[in-house]
DOKOL-164164 format. One record per atom (N, C-alpha, C): residue in one letter; x, y, z. Coordinates in pm, 1 decimal, always signed. Layout:
<recs>
REC/rest/c1/c2/c3
REC/a/X/Y/Z
...
</recs>
This chain:
<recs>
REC/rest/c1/c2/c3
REC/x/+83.8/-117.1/+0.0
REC/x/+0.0/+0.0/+0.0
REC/x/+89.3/+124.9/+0.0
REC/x/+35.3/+203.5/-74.8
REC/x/+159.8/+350.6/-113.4
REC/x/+117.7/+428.2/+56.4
REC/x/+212.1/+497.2/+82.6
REC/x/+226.3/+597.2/+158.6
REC/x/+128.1/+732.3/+125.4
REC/x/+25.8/+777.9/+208.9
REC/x/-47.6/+915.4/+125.7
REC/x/+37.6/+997.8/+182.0
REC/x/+70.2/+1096.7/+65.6
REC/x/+105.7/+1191.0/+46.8
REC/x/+32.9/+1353.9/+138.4
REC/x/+135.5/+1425.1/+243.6
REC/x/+43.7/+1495.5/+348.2
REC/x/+116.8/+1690.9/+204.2
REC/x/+15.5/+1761.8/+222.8
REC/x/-25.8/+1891.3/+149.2
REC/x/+106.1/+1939.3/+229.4
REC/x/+232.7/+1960.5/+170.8
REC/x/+321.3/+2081.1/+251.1
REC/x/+239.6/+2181.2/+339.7
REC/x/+296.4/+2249.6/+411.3
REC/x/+227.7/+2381.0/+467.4
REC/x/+230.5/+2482.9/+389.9
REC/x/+368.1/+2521.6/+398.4
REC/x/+459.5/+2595.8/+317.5
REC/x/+500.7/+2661.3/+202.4
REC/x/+491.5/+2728.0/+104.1
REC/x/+622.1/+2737.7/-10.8
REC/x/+676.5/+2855.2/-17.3
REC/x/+794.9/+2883.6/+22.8
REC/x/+836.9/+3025.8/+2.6
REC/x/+912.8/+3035.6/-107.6
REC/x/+881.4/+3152.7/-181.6
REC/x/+925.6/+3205.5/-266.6
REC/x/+1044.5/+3306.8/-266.9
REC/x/+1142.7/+3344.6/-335.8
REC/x/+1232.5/+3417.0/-312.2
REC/x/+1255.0/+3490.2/-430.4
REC/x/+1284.8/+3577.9/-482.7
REC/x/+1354.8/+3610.2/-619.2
REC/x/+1309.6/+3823.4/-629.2
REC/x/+1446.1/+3840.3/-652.1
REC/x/+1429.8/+3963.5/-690.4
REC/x/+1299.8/+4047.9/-800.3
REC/x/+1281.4/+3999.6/-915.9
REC/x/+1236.1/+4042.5/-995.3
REC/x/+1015.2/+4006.2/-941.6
REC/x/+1013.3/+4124.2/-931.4
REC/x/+811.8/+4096.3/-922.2
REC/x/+708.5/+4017.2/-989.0
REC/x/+756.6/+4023.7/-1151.3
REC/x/+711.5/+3955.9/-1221.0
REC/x/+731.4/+3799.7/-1235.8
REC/x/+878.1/+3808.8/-1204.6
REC/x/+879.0/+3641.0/-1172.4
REC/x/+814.5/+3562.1/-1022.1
REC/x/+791.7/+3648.3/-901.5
REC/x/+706.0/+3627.5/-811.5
REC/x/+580.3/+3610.1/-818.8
REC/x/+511.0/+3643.2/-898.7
REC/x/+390.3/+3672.4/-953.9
REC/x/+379.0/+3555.1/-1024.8
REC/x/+455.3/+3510.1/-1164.6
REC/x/+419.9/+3406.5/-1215.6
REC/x/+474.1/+3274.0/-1142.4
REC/x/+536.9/+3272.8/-1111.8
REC/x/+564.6/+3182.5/-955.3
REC/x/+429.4/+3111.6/-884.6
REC/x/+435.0/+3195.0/-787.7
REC/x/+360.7/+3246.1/-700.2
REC/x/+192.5/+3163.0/-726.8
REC/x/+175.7/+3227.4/-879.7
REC/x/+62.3/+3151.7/-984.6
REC/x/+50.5/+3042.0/-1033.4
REC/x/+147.1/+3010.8/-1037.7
REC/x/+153.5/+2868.5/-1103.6
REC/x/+138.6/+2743.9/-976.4
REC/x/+215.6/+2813.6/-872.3
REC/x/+249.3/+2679.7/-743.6
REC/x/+55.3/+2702.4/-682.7
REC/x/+18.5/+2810.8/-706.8
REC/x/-130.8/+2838.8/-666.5
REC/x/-204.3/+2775.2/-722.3
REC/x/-163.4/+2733.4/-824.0
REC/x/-266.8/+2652.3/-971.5
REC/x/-297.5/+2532.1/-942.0
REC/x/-198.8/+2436.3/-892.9
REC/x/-111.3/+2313.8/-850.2
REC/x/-195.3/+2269.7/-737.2
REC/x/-223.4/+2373.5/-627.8
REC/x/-315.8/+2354.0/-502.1
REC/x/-222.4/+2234.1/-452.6
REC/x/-89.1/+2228.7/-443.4
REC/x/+18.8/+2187.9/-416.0
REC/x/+59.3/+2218.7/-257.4
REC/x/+23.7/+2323.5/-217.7
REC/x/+50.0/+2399.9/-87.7
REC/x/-68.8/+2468.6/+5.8
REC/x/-72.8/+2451.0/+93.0
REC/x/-177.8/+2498.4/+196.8
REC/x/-131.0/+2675.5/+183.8
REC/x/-3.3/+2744.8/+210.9
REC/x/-12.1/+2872.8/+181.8
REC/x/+123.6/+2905.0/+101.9
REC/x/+129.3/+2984.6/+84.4
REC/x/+235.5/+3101.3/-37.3
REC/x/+285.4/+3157.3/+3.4
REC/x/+421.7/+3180.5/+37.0
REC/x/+474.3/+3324.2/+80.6
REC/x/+536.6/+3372.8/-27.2
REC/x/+533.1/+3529.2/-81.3
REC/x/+646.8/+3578.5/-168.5
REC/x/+736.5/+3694.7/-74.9
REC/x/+905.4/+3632.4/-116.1
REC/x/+981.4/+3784.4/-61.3
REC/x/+1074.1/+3809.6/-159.0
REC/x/+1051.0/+3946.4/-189.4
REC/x/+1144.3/+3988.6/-290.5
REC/x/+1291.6/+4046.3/-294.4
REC/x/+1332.7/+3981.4/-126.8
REC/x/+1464.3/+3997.7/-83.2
REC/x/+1495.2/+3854.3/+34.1
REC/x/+1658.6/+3841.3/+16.1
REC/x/+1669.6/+3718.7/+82.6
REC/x/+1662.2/+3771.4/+201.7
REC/x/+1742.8/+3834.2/+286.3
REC/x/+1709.2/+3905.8/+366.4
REC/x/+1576.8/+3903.7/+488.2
REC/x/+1477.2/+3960.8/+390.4
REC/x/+1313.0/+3936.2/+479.0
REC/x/+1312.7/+3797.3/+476.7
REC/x/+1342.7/+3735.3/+387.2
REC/x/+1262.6/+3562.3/+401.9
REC/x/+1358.2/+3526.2/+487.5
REC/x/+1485.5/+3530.8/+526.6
REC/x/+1619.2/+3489.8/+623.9
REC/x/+1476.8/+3528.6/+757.8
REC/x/+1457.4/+3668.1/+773.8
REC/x/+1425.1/+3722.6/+879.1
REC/x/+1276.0/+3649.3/+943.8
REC/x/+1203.0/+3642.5/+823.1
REC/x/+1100.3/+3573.8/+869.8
REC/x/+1115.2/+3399.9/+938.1
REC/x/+1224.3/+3343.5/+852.1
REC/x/+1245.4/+3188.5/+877.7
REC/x/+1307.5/+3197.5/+1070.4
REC/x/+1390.8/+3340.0/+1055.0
REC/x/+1431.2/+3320.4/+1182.9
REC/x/+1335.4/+3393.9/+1286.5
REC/x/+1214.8/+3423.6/+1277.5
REC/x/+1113.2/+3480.2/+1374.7
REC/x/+1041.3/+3337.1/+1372.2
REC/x/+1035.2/+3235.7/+1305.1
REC/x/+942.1/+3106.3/+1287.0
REC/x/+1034.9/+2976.5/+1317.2
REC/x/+1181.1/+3037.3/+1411.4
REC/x/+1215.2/+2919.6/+1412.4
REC/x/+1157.5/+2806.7/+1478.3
REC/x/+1096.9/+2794.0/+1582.3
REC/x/+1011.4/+2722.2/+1655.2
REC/x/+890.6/+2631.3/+1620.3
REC/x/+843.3/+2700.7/+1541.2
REC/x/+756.8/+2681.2/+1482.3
REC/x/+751.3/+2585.6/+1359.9
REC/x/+756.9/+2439.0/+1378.0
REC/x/+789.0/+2381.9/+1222.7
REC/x/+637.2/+2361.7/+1140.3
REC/x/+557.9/+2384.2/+1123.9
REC/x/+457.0/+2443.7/+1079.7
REC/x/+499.7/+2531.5/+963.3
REC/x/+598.4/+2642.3/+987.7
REC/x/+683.0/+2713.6/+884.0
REC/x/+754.9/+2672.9/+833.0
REC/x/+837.1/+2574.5/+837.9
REC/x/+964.9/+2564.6/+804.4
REC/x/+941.1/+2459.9/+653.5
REC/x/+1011.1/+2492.0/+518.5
REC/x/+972.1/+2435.2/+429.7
REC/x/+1051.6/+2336.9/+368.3
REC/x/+987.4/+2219.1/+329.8
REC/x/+1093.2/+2115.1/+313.4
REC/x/+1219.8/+2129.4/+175.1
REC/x/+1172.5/+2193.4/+99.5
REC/x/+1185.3/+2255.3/-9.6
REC/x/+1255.7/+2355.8/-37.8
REC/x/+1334.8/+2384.8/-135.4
REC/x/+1399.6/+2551.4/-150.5
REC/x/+1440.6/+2542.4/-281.5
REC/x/+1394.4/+2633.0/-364.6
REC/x/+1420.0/+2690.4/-525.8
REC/x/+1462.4/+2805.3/-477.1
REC/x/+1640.4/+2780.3/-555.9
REC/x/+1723.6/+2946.7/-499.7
REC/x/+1757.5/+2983.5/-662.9
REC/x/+1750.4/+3081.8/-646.8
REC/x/+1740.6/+3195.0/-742.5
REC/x/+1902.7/+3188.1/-764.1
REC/x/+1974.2/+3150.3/-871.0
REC/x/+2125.9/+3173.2/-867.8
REC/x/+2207.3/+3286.4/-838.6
REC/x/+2124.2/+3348.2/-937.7
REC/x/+2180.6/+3528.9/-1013.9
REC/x/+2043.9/+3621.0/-939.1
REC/x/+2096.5/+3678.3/-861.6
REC/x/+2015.7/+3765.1/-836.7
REC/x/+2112.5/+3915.2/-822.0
REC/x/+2045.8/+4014.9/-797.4
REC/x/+2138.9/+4167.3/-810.2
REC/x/+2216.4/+4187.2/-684.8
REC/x/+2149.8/+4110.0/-549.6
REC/x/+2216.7/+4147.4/-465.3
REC/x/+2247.0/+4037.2/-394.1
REC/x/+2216.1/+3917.7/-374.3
REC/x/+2242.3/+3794.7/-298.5
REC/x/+2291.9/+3683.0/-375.0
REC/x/+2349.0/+3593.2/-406.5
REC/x/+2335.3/+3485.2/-490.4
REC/x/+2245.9/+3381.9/-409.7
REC/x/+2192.0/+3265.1/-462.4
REC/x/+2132.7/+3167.0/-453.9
REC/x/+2213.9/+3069.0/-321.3
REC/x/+2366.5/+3053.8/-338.8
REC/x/+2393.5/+2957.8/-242.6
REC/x/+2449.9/+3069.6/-147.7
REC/x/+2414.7/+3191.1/-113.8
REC/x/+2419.0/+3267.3/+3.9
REC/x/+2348.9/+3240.2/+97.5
REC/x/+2245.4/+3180.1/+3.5
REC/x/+2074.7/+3179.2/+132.6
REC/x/+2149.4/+3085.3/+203.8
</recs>
């Protein structure tokens, strides 16, 4: 018998550019893949938020799509 599969909580999003947050953002929404969405358009806030939720694994996402090239962070900074 397969294992059922439990709905992440989670998906945070990261990436400089708005428009790619947006179509992001839309697509993982489409999917009904995730119970909620976060978008941050700096690594920074999402660092800040992960570390106000450390406690909390409810937040914490199993997952991470890093942005390589970004203007001010790279991808394996996060």
């Amino acid at each position: 018998m397969a294992a059922e599969l439990q709905t992440p909580n989670l998906l945070i999003i990261v990436d400089d550019s708005s428009f790619d947050l947006r179509i992001n953002s839309g697509i993982a929404s489409h999917t009904k893949l995730f119970k909620q969405i976060l978008c941050f358009s700096s690594a920074e806030t999402a660092l800040d938020f992960l570390a106000e939720n450390l406690n909390n694994p409810e937040i914490f996402p199993i997952l991470y799509f890093l942005i390589f090239k970004c203007r001010k962070w790279m991808g394996l900074n996060f």
